[in-house]
C-alpha positions as CSV (number, residue, x, y, z in Angstrom):
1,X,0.0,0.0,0.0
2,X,2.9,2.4,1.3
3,X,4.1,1.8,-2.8
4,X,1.1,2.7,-4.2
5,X,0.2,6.1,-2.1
6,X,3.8,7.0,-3.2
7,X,3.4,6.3,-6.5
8,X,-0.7,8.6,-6.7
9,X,1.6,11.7,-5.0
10,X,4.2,11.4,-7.5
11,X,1.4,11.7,-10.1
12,X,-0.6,13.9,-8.7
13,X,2.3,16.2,-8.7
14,X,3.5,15.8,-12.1
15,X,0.1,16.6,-13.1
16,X,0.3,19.8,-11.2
17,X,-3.0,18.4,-8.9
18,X,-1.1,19.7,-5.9
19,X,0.2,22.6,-7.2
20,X,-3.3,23.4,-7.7
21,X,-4.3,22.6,-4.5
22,X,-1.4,24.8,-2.5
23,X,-2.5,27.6,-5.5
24,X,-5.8,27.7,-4.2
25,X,-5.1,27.7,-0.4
26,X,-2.3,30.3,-0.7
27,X,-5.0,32.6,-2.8
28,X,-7.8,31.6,-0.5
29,X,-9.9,30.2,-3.3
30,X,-12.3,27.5,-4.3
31,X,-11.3,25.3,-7.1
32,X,-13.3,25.7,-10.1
33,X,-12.6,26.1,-13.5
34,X,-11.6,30.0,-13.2
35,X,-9.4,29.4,-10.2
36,X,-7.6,26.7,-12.3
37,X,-7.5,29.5,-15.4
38,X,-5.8,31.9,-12.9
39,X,-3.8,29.0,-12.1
40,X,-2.0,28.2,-15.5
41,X,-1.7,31.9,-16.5
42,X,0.1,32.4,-13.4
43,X,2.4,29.2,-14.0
44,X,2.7,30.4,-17.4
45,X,3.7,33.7,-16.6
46,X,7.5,34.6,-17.3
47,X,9.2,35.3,-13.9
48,X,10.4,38.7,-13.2
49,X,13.9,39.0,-13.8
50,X,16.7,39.1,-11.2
51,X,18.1,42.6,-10.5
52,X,21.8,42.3,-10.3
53,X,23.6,44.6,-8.6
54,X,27.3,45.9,-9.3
């Protein structure tokens, strides 16, 4: 059993399920199609970049 929860987390987060899930209870958010939207824009977005000093 200990195999197979392992194996349904590793899944879950290459499918970005808990990325999802941590998106929506840092936002404070119910998921739904629109959260999930905001979701993969934001994943999408291009980072800021660094500022570099000197």
């Amino acid at each position: 059993m200990k195999v197979l929860r392992t194996l349904t987390a590793m899944l879950r987060e290459i499918f970005d399920e808990t990325a999802f899930q941590r998106y929506c209870q840092r936002e404070g958010v119910e998921p739904n199609r629109e959260s999930y939207a905001h979701f993969l824009r934001d994943a999408d977005a291009p980072e800021k970049p660094k500022v570099r000093c000197c």
